[in-house]
MDAnalysis code that builds the backbone (N, CA, C; Angstrom):
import MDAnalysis as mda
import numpy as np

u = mda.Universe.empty(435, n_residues=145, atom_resindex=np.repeat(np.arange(145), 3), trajectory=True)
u.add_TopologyAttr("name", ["N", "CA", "C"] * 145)
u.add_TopologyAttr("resid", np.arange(1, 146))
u.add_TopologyAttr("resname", ["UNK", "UNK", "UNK", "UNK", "UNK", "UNK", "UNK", "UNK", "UNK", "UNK", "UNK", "UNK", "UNK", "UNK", "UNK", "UNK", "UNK", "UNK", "UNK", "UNK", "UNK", "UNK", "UNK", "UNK", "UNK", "UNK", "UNK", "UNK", "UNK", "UNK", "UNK", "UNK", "UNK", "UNK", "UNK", "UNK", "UNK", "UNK", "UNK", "UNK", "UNK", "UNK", "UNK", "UNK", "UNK", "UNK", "UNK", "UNK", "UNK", "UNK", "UNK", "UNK", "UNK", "UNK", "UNK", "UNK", "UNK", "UNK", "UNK", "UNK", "UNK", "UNK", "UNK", "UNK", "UNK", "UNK", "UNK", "UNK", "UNK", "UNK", "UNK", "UNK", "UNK", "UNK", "UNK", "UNK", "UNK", "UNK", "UNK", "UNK", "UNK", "UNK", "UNK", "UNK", "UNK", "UNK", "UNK", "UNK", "UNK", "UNK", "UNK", "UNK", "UNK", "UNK", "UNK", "UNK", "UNK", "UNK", "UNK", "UNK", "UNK", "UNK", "UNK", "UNK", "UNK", "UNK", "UNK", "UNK", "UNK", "UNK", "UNK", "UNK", "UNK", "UNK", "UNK", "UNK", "UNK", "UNK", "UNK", "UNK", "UNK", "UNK", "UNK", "UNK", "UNK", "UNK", "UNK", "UNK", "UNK", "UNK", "UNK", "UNK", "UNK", "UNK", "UNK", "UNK", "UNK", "UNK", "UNK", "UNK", "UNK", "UNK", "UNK", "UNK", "UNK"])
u.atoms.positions = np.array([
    [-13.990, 29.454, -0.675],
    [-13.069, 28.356, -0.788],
    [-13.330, 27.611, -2.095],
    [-12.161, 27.225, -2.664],
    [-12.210, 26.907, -4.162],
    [-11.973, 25.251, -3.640],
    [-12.489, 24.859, -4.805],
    [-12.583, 23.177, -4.888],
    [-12.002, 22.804, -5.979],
    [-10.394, 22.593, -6.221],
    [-9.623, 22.380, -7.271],
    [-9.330, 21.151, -7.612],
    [-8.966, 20.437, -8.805],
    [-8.373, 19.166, -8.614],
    [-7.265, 18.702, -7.664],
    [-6.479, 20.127, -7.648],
    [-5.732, 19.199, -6.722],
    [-6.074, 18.781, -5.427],
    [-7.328, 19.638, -4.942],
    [-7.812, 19.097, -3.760],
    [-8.457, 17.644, -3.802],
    [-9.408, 18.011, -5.157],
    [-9.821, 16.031, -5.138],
    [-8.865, 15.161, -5.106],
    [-7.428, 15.719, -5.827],
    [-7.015, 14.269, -5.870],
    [-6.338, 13.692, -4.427],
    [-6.109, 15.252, -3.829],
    [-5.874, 14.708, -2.027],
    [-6.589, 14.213, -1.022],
    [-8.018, 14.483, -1.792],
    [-9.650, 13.468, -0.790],
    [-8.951, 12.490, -1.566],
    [-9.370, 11.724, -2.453],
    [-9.285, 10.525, -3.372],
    [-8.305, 9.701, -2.573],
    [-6.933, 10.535, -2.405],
    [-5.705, 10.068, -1.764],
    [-5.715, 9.963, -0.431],
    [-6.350, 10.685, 0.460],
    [-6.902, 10.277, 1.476],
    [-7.578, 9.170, 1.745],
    [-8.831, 9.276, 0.896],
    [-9.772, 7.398, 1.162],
    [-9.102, 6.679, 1.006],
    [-7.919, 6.648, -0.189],
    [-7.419, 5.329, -0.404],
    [-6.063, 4.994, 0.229],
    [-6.238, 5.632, 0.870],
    [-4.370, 5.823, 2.149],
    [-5.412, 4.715, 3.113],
    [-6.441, 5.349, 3.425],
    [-7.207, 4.624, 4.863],
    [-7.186, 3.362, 4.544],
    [-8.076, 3.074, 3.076],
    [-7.792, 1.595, 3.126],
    [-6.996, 0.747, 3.020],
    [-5.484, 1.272, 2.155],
    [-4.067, 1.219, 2.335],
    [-3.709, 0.704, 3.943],
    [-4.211, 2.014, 4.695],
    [-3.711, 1.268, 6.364],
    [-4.065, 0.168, 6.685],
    [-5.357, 0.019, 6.381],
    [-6.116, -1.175, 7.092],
    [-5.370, -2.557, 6.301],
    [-5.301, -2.204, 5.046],
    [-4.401, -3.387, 4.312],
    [-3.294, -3.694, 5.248],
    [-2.856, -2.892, 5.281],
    [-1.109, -3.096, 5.895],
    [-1.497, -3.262, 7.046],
    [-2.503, -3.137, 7.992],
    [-2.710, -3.675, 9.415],
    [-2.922, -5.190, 9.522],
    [-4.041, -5.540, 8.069],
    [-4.071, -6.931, 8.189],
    [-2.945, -7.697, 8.131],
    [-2.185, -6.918, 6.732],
    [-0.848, -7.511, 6.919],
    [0.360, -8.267, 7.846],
    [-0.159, -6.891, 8.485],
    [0.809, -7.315, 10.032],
    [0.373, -8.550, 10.757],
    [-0.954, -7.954, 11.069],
    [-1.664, -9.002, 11.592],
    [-1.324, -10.860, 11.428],
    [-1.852, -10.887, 9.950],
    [-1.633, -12.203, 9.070],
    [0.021, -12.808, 9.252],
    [0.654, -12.064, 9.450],
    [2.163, -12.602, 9.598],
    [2.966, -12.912, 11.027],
    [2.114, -12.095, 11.897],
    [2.253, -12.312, 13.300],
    [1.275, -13.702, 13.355],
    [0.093, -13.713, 13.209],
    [-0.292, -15.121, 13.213],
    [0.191, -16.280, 13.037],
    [0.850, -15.977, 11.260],
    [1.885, -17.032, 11.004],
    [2.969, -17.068, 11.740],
    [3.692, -16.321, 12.436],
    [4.530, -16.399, 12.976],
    [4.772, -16.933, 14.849],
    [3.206, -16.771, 14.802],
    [2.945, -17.590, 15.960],
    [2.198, -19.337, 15.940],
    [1.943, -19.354, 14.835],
    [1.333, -20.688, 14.762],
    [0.039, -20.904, 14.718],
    [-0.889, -19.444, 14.648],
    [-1.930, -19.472, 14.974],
    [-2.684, -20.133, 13.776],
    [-2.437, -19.550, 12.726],
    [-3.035, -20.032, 11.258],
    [-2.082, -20.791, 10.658],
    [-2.727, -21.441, 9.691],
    [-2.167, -22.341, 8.989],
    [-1.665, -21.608, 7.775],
    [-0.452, -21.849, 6.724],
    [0.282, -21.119, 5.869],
    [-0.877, -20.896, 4.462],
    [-1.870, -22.264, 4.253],
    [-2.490, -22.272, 3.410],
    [-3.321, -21.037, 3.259],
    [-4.072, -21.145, 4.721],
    [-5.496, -20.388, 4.290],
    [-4.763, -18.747, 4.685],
    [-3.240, -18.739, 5.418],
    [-3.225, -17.449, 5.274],
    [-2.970, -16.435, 4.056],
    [-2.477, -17.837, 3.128],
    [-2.026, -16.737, 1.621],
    [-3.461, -17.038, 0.904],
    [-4.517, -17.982, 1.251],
    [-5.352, -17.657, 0.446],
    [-6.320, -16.055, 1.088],
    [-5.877, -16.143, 2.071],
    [-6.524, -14.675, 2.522],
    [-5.545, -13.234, 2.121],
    [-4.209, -13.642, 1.992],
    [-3.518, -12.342, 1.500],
    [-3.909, -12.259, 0.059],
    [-3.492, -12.722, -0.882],
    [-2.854, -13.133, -2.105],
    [-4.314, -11.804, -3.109],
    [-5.443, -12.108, -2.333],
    [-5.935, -11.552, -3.396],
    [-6.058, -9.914, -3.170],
    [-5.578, -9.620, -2.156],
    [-5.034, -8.381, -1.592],
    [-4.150, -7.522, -2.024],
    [-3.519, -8.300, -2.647],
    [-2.472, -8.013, -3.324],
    [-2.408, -6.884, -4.401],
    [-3.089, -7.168, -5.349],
    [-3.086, -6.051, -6.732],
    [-4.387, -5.032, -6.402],
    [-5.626, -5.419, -5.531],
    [-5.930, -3.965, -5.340],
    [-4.882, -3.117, -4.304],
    [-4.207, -3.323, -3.689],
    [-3.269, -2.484, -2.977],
    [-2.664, -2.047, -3.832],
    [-1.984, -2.693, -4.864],
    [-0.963, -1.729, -6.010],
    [-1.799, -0.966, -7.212],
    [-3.017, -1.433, -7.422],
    [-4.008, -0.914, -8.267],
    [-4.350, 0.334, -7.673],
    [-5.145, 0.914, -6.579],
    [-4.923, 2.242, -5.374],
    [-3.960, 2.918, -5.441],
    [-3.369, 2.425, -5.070],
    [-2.017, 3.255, -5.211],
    [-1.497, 3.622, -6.086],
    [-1.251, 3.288, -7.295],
    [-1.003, 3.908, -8.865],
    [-2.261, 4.962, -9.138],
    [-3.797, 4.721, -8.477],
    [-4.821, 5.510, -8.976],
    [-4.288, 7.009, -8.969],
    [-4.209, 6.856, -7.051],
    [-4.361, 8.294, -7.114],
    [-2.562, 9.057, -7.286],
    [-1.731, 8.056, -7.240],
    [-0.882, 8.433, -8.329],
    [-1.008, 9.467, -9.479],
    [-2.290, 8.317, -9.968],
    [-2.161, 8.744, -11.609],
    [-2.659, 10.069, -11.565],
    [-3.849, 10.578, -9.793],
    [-4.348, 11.453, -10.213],
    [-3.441, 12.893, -10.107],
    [-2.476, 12.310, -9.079],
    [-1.543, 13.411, -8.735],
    [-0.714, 14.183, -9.882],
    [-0.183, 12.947, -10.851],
    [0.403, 13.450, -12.382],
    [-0.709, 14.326, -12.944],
    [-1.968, 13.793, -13.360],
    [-3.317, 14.702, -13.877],
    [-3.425, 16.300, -13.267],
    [-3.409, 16.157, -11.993],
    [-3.155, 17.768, -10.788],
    [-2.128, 18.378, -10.697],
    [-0.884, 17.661, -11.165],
    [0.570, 18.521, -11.013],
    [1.161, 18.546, -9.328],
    [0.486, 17.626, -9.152],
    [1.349, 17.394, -7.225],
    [2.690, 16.835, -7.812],
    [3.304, 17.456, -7.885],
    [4.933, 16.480, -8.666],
    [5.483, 16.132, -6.717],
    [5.487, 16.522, -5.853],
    [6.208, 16.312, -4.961],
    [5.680, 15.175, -4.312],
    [3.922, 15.139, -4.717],
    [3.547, 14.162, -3.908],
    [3.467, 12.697, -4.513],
    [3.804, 13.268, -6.087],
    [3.861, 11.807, -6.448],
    [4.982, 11.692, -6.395],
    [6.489, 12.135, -6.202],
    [8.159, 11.663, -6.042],
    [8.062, 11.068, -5.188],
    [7.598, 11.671, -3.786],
    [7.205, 10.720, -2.384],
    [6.888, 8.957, -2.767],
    [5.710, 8.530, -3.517],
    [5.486, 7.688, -3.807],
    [5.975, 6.911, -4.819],
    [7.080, 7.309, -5.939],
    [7.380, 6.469, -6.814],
    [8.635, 5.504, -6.031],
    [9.096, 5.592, -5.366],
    [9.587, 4.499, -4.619],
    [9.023, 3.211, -4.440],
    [7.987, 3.553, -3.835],
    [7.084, 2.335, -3.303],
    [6.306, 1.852, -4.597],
    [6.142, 2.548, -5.601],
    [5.720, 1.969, -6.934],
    [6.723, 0.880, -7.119],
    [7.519, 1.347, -7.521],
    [8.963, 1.226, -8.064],
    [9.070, -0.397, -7.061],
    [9.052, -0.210, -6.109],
    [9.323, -1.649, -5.458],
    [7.717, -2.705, -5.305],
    [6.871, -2.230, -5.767],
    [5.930, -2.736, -5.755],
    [5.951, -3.402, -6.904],
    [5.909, -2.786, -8.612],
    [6.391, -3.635, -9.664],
    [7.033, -4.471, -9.704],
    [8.609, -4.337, -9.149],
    [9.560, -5.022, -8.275],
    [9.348, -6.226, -7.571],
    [8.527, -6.393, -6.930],
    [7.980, -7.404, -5.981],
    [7.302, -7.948, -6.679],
    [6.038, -7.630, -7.684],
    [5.642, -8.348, -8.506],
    [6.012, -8.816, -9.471],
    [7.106, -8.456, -10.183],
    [7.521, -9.529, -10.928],
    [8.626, -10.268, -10.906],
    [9.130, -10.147, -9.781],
    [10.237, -11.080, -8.524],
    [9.432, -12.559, -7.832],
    [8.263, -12.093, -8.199],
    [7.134, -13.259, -7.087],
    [7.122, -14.615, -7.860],
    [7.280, -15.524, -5.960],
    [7.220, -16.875, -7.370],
    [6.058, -17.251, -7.920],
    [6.517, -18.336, -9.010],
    [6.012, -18.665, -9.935],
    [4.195, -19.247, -9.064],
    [3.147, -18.981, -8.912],
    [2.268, -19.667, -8.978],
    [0.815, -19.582, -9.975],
    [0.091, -20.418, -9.382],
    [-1.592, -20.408, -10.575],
    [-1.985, -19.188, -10.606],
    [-1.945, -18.346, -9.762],
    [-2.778, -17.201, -9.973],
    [-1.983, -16.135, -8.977],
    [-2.770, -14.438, -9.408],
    [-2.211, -13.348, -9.000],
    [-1.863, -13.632, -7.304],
    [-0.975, -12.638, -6.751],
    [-0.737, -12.757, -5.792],
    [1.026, -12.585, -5.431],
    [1.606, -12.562, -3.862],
    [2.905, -12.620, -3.675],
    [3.554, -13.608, -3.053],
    [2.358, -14.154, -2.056],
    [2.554, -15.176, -1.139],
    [2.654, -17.102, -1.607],
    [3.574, -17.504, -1.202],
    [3.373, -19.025, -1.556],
    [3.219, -19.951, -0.113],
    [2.343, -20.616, -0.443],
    [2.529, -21.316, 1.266],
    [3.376, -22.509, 1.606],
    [3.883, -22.612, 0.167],
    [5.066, -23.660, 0.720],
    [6.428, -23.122, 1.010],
    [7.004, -21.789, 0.648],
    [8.422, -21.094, 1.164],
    [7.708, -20.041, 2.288],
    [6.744, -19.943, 2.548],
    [6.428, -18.733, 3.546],
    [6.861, -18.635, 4.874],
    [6.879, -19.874, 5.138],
    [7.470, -20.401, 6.697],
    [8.153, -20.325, 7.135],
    [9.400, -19.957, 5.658],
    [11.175, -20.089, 5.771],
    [10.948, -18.542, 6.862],
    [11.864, -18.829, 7.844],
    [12.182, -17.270, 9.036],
    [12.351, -16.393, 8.574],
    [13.716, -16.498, 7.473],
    [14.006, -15.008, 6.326],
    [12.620, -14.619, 5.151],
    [11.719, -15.698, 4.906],
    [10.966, -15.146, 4.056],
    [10.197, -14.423, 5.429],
    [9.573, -15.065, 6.193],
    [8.675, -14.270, 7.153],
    [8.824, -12.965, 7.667],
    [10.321, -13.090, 8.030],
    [10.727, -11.682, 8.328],
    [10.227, -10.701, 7.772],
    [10.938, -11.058, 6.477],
    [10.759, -9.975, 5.292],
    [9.653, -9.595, 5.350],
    [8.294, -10.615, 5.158],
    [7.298, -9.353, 4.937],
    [6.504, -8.912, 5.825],
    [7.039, -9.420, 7.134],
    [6.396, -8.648, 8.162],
    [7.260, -7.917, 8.477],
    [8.486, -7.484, 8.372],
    [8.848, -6.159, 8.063],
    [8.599, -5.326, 7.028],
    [8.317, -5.530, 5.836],
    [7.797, -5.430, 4.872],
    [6.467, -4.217, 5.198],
    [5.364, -5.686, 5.976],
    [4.068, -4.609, 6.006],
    [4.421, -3.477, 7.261],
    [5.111, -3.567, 8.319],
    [5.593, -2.725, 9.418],
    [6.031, -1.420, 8.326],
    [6.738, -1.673, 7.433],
    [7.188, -0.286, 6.546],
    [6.222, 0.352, 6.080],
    [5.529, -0.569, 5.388],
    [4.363, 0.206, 4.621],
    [3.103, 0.518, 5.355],
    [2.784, 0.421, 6.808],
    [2.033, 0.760, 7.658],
    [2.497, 1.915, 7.853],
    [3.840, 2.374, 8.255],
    [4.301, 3.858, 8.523],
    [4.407, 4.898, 7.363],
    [4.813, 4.250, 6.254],
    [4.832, 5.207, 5.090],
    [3.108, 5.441, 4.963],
    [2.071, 4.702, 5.252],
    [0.802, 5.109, 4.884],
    [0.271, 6.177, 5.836],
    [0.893, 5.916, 6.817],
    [0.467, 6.463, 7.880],
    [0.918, 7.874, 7.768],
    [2.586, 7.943, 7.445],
    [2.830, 9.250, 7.482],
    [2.255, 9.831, 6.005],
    [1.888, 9.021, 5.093],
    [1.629, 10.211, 4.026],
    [-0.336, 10.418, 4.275],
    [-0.473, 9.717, 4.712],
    [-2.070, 10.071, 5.160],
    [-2.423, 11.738, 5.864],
    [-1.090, 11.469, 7.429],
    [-0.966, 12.830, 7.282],
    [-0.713, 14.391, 6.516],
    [0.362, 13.609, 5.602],
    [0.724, 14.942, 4.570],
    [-0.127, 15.017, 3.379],
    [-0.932, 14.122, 2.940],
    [-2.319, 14.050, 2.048],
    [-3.239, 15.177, 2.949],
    [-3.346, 14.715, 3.963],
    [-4.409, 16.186, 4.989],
    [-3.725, 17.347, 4.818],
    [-2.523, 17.566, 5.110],
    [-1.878, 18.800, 4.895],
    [-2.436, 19.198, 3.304],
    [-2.324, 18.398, 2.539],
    [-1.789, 18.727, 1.050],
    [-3.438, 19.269, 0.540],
    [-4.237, 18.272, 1.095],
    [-5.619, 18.698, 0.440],
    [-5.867, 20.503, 1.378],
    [-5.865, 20.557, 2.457],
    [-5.668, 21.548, 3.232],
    [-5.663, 22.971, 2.291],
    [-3.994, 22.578, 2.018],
    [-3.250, 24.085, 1.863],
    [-4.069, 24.243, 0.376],
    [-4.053, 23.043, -0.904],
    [-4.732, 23.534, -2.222],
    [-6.230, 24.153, -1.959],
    [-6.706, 23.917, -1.142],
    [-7.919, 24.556, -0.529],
    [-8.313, 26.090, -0.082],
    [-7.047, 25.744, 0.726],
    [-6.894, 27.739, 1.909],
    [-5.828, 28.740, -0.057],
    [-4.983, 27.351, -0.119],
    [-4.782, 28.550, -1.199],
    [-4.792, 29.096, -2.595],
    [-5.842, 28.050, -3.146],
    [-6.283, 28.130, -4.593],
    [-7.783, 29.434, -4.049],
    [-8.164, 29.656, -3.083],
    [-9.700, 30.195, -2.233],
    [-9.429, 31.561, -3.051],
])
């Protein structure tokens, strides 16, 4: 069994899918809270906010590594969510420092919605490409051998 790049870059893409999930679990989490009253708006964006750019920082990595390996299919899959991730960041309002969340419009129902539908999306897209990252490291494995 051969050990090719493109297999690393589907481990690589693997670890960083997992922590991807767990992001997007807190996500959920953090917005159902807010949405129940449990936390306060402040300390919940000071707990998202810095969450923020390593999630899009990861995700461009092993991107970048997929362009480097020639996975062209597996990075088309993902330039969407790039694509709206840039998008989102430079749509975000104006505050002191990095981040998406503000705690004074967060409360509004339509903003809340949004990104707890938001992280509900990107929990399933991680989820399902976590699986096809296993497939993907898999097959460059059984068939680069």
């Amino acid at each position: 069994m051969a050990f090719n790049l493109a297999a690393f870059s589907y481990v690589i893409a693997l670890l960083g899918d997992a922590v991807l999930i767990f992001f997007a679990i807190f996500h959920v989490i953090a917005f159902d809270e807010l949405k129940t009253d449990y936390k306060n708006p402040i300390d919940q964006c000071n707990s998202l906010n810095p969450l923020v750019l390593p999630e899009y920082v990861l995700h461009v990595i092993f991107n970048a590594l997929f362009v480097i390996a020639g996975e062209w299919f597996s990075l088309c899959l993902n330039i969407p969510l790039i694509a709206y991730h840039i998008h989102r960041y430079r749509t975000r309002p104006v505050m002191s420092g990095p981040g998406l969340y503000d705690p004074t419009s967060i409360m509004n129902m339509d903003t809340l919605t949004k990104c707890q539908r938001e992280g509900w999306v990107k929990l399933a897209f991680y989820l399902l490409s976590f699986f096809y990252y296993l497939y993907g490291m898999i097959y460059s494995i059984i068939s680069h051998s």
